[in-house]
C-alpha positions in Angstrom: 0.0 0.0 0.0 1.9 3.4 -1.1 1.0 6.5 -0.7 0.6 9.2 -3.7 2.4 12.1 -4.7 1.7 14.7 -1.9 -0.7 17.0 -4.3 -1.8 14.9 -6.3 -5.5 13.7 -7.0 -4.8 10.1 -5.9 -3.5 11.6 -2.7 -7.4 12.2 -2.0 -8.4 9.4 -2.7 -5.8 7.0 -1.1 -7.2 9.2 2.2 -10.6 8.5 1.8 -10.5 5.3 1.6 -7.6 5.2 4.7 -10.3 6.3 7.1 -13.3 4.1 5.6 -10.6 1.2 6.4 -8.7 2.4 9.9 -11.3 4.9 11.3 -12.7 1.8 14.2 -8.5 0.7 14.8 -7.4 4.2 15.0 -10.7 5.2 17.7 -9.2 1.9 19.9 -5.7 2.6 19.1 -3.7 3.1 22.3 -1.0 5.7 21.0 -3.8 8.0 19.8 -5.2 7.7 23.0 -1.9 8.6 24.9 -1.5 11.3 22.0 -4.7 13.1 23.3 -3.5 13.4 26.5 -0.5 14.7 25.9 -2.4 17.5 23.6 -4.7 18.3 26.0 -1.6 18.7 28.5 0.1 20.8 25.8 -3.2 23.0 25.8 -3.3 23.2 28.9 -5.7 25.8 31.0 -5.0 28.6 28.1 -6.9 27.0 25.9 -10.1 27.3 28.6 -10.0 31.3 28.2 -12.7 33.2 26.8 -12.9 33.0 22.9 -10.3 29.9 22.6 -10.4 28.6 19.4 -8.9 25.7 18.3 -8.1 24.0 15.0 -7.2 19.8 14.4 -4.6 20.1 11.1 -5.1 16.7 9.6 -8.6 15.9 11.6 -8.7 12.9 9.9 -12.0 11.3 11.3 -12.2 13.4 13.8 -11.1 11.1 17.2 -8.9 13.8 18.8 -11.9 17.0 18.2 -14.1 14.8 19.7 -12.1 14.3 23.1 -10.9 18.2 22.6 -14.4 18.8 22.5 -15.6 17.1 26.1 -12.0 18.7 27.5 -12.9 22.3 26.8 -16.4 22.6 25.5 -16.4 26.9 25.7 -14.2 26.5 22.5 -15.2 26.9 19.2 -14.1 24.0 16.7 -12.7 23.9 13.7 -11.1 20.7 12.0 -9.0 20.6 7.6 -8.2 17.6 6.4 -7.1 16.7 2.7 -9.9 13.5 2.7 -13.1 14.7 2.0 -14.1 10.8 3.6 -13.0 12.0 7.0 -14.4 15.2 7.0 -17.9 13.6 6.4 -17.0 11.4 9.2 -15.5 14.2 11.3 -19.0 16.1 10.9 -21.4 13.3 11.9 -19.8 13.3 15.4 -19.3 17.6 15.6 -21.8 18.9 13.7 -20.8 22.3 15.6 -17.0 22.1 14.3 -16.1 24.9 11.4 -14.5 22.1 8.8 -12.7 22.2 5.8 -11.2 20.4 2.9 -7.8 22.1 2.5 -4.3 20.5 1.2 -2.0 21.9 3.5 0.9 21.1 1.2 -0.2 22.8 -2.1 2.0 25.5 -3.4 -0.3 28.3 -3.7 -1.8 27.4 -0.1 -4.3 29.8 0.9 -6.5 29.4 4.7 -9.3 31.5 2.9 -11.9 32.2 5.9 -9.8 30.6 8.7 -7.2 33.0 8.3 -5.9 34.3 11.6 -8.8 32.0 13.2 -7.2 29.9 15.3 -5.6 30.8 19.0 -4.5 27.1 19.4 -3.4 25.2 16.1 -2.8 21.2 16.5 -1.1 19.5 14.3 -0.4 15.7 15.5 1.0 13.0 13.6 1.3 14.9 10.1 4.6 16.1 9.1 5.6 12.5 8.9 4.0 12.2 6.1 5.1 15.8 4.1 7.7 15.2 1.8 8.8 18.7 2.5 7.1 19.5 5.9 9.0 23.3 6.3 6.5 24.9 3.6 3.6 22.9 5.5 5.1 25.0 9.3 4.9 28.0 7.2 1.7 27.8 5.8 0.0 26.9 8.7 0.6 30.1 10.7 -1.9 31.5 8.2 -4.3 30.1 10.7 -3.0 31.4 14.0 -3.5 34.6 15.6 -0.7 37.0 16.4 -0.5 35.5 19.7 -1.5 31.6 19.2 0.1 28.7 20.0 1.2 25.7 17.7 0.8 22.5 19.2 2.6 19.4 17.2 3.4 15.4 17.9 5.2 13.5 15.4 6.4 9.8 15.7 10.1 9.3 17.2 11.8 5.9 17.1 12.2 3.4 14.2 9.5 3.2 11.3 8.0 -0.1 11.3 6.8 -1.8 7.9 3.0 -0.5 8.6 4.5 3.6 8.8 6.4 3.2 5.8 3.1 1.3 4.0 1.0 4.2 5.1 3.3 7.2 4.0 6.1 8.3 7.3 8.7 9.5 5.1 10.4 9.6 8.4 10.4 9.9 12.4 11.9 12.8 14.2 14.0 13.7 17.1 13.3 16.5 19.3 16.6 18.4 17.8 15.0 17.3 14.0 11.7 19.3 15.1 12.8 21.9 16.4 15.2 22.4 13.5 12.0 22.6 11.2 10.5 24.9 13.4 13.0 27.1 13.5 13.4 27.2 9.9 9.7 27.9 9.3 9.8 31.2 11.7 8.7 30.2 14.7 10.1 29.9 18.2 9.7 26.6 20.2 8.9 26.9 24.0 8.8 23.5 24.3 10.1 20.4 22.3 11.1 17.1 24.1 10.4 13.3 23.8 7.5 11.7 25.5 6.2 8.1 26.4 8.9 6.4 27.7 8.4 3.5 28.7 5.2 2.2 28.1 4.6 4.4 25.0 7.7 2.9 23.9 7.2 -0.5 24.4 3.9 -0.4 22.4 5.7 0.8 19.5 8.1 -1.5 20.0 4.9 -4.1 19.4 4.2 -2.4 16.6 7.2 -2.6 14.8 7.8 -6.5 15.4 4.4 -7.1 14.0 5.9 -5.6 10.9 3.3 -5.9 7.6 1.2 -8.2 9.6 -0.2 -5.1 11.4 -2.0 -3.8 8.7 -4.3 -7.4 8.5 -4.1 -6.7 12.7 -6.7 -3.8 12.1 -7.9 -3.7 8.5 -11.6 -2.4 9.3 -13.1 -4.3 12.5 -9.8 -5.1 14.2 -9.7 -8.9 15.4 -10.6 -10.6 19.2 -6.0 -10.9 19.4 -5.7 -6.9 18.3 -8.6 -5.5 20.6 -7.2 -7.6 23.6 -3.1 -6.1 22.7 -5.0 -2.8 22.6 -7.1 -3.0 25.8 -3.8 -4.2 27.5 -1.7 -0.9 26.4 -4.9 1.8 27.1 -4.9 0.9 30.5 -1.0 1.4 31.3 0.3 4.0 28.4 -0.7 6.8 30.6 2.0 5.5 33.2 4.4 6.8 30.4 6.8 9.5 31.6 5.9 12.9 30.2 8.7 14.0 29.1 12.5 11.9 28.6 15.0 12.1 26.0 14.4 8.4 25.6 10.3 8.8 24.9 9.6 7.9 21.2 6.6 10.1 21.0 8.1 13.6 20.1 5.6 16.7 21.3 6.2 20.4 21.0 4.2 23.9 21.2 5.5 26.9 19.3 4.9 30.2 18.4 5.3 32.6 15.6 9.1 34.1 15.8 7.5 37.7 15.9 4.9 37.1 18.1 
């Protein structure tokens, strides 16, 4: 399974029909579990003030608005993903959430009526898979306010067969991040690894399984895969915040001038 060109039309479509296949797995998926914690961590109380608004970059089918949503619900919403499939999905559960099919990576990249929108702007687990994922930094502080916050996670640690089948054209480190931040104009005030050990470990599963993992959870995910994944959602969140060690790399930035 490859992914297309970043652009491209097939690049649409190969999304689409990513969340009619994974939507159920990714909902019981332990790491996107931990992965909302840590973002509502990284949020914080700030994101509770008085007209917070806060965008999901790549909202995919909309798991992560959804718990954003019960964790500060005096925010307004607003979701873009390139998959018109997990918009549709995305809008069934928020009906509330300001959504938008937008390509992120596209040259003449434009944020149209969510320019300056956006107090808090999260992007998790998305750069992985930019070719070129400085001109995606840059074009997303067309969303953010003079004074808003970027919130990002990216996968650390080694790519197992299943990333590279479903497009991470590679994992970071904390000093890789914040190199990319830097060079798209913003200032980091935080950028560290999290999820050591336990977050670890369940990668660690993950990348033994190798291409097998992709039958683990191709649409209803099997008795064997639910059981793995009930085991790690009840003791990821024992996973240290942050460590130089954790394979889950998080960071909240700003614009430089801001």
């Amino acid at each position: 399974m490859a992914v297309a060109d970043p652009g491209s039309e097939m690049d649409e479509v190969y999304w689409n029909a990513h969340w009619q296949r994974y939507a159920e797995a990714t909902r019981l998926n332990p790491g996107q579990r931990y992965r909302r914690r840590l973002i509502q961590r990284l949020l914080g109380d700030g994101a509770r003030a008085d007209g917070t608004t806060i965008l999901d970059v790549g909202c995919g089918a909309g798991d992560l608005l959804e718990a954003v949503a019960a964790a500060y619900p005096e925010a307004r919403l607003g979701g873009i993903d390139q998959s018109a499939g997990g918009i549709a999905i995305c809008q069934r559960l928020l009906p509330a959430a300001h959504l938008a099919t937008l390509d992120i990576s596209a040259p003449d990249f434009d944020a149209g009526p969510l320019t300056n929108w956006a107090s808090h702007v999260v992007c998790s687990e998305v750069l992985e898979h930019i070719e070129q994922p400085v001109p995606v930094l840059k074009n997303l502080a067309q969303f953010m306010k003079a004074d808003g916050r970027l919130i990002i996670t990216v996968p650390g640690g080694p790519r197992s067969a299943f990333d590279r089948s479903i497009g991470h054209f590679r994992h970071y480190t904390p000093a890789s991040l914040r190199a990319d931040l830097l060079a798209a104009g913003y200032r980091t005030e935080l950028v560290t690894g999290s999820g050591f050990p336990l977050f670890n470990l369940y990668r660690l599963v993950v990348v033994l399984r190798g291409e097998r993992l992709a039958q683990d959870i191709d649409g209803r995910p099997g008795p064997l895969a639910r059981f793995v994944m009930a085991i790690f959602r009840a003791v990821i969140g024992w996973s240290l915040f942050s460590s130089r060690f954790g394979w889950q790399i998080v960071a909240i930035a700003r614009k430089a001038d801001a």
